[in-house]
N, C-alpha and C positions, 0 to 999 in steps of 0.2 A: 147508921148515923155517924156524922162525921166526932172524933174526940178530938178536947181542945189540943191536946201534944200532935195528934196529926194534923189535924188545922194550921198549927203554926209550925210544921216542917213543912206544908205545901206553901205557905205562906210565903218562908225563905226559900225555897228552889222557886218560887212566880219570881222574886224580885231577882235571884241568880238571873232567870233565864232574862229577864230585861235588861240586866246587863249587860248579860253578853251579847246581845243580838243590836243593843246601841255603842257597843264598845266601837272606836277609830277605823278598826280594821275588823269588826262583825260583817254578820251576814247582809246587813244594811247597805253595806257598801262597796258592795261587787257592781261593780259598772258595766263590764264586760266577761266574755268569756271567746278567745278567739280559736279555732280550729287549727292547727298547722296546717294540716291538708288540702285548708279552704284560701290557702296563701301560699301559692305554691314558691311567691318569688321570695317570701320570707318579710315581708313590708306589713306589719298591722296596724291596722285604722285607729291612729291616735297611741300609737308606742312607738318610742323611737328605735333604732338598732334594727338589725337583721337574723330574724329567728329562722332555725330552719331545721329538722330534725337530722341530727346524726346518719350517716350510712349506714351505722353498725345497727341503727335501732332502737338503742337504747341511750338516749337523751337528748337533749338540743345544743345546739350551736348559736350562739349570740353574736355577731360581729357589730361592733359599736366606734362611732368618732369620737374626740372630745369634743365636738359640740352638741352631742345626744342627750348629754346635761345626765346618763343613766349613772347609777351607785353602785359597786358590786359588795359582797359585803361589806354596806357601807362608805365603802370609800370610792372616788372618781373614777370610772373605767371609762378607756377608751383601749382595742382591740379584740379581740376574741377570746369566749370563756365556751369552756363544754359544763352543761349545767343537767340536773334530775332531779325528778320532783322532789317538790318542794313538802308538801304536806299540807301547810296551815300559811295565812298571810306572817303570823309570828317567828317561823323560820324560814320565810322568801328572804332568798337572796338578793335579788335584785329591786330598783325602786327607782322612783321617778318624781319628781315637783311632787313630795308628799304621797304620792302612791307606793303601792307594794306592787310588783307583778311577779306573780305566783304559778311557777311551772306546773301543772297538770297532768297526770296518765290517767287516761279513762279507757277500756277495751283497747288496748294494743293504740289508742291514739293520742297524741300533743296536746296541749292547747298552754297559752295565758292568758291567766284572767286578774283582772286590771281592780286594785280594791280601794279606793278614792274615799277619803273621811270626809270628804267633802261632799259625796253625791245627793242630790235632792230626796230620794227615798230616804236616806239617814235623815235628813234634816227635818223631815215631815212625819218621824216617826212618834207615835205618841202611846205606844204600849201594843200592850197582846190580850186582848180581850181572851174569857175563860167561864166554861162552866162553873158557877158553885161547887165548891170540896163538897162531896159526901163519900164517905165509909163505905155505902152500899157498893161502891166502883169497883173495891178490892176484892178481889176474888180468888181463890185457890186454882192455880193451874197445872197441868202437865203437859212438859214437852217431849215428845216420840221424834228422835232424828232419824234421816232416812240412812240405811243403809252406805248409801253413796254420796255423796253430795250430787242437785240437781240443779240446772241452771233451766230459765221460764228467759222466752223473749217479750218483752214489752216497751210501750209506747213510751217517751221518757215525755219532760216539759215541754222538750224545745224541739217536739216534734219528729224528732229521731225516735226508732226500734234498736235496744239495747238488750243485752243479757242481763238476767237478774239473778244471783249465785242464792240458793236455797237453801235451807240444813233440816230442817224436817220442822214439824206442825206443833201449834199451840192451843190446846183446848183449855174453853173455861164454860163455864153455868151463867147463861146473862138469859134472864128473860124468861126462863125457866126452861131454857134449852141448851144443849152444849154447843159451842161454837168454837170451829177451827178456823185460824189462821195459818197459812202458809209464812217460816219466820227463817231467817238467816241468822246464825251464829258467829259474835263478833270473836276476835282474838282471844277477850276476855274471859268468854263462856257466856256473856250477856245475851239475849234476845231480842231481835231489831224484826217489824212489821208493818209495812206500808198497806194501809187499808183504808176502806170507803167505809159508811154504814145511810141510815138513813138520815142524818144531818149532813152530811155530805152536799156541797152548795145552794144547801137550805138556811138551817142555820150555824154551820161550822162553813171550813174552807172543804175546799170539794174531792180531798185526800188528805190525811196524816201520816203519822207514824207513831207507833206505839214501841217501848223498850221496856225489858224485864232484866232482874240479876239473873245473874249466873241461877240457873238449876242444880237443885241437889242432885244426889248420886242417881235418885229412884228418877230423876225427870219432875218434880213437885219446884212449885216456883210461884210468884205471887204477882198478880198480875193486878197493878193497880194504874184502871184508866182515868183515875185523877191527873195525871202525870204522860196523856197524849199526848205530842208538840205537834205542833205545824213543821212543815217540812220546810228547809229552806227556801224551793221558790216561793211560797209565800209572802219572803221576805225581800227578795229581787226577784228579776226575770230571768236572769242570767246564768240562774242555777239549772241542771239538768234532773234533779229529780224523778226518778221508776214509778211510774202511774201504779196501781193496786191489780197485782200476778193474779189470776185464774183461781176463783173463791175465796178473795180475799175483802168478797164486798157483804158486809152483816146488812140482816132483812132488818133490822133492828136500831133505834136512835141511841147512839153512845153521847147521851146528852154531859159528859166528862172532856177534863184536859182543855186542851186551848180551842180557840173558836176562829180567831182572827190579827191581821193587827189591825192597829188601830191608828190612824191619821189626823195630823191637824187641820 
């Protein structure tokens, strides 16, 4: 059973995550995401300037007019800047008539991705539909990392095979059986896991992700799927997203966590 104090912490992380996901520069509002490699002369479709990866490899090169109308921090640039990624639309450097364009490394490759407050998806967005809070979701886990760390190739959103960096397995008791997931260890010591189950484009979206705190010393950690998200591309198309690695798809409805969004 869900208790009222837990109730209303899920409560405020649903309406967190509504914000963030309709903030200016949220996930709402990726319009694009361009390849370098898919440009070889440096020209993207609908950004002005001339991007083009470094020789050395390690960054881009922007060459820009002053009628490119682009910002560099902020301020009016017109010639050439060597730029690295960016991070987050919040610390892109560069911007355009109210966009942000946000330097990207993904596997050894370039891209900008173009994040527009103005895009129709933001404007049409009307929330994040969500299982019912129940209690029964939380459950006692243990994480076993592997020896080595392991990388899995898989499909991503947009149709590409990418590597997926592993850290070892997540078991819990659902169902009245123990179930692994294969999870990756962020910086923090947190638990990150893209997984299917049997709502999976029934009635949830057709992959998640699920995240846990840091584990204790012994590997014990608290795995509560109240608090599933939808992965980015659910949110645009534009995002690249790791389909669900090799056993990471439950025989079982994790009727918990987010389900959808939701449109006007």
């Amino acid at each position: 059973m869900s208790t009222p104090d837990a109730h209303r912490q899920w409560t405020e992380w649903r309406a967190h995550r509504h914000e963030t996901a309709s903030a200016p520069y949220g996930p709402l509002s990726l319009t694009a995401t361009h390849w370098l490699a898919d440009h070889p002369g440096g020209r993207l479709p609908g950004v002005p300037g001339r991007w083009t990866e470094a020789p050395s490899g390690d960054g881009v090169l922007l060459a820009a007019g002053p009628d490119d109308g682009l910002l560099l921090d902020g301020e009016p640039f017109a010639g050439e800047a060597r730029l690295t990624a960016d991070g987050t639309p919040a610390t892109a450097r560069t911007a355009h008539d109210g966009r942000r364009l946000v330097v990207l490394r993904r596997e050894g490759l370039w891209a900008v991705r173009v994040f527009d407050p103005g895009s129709a998806v933001r404007r049409a967005f009307a929330g994040i539909d969500a299982f019912d809070h129940d209690g029964r979701w939380v459950r006692p886990g243990r994480f076993r990392p592997y020896e080595a760390g392991r990388s899995v190739t898989v499909e991503n959103a947009d149709g590409r095979e990418r590597g997926l960096s592993l850290s070892g397995e997540l078991s819990f008791e659902l169902a009245g059986e123990v179930r692994v997931l294969r999870v990756a260890a962020e910086a923090d010591g947190s638990l990150w896991a893209v997984f299917a189950d049997a709502t999976s484009g029934v009635s949830a979206y057709r992959f998640r992700f699920l995240r846990t705190p840091a584990p204790d010393d012994t590997g014990r950690v608290e795995v509560d799927l109240n608090r599933v998200v939808l992965p980015p591309c659910a949110f645009a198309d534009h995002f690249i997203c790791p389909f669900p690695p090799p056993g990471n798809v439950l025989p079982v409805a994790v009727e918990a966590g987010e389900r959808a969004v939701l449109t006007r």
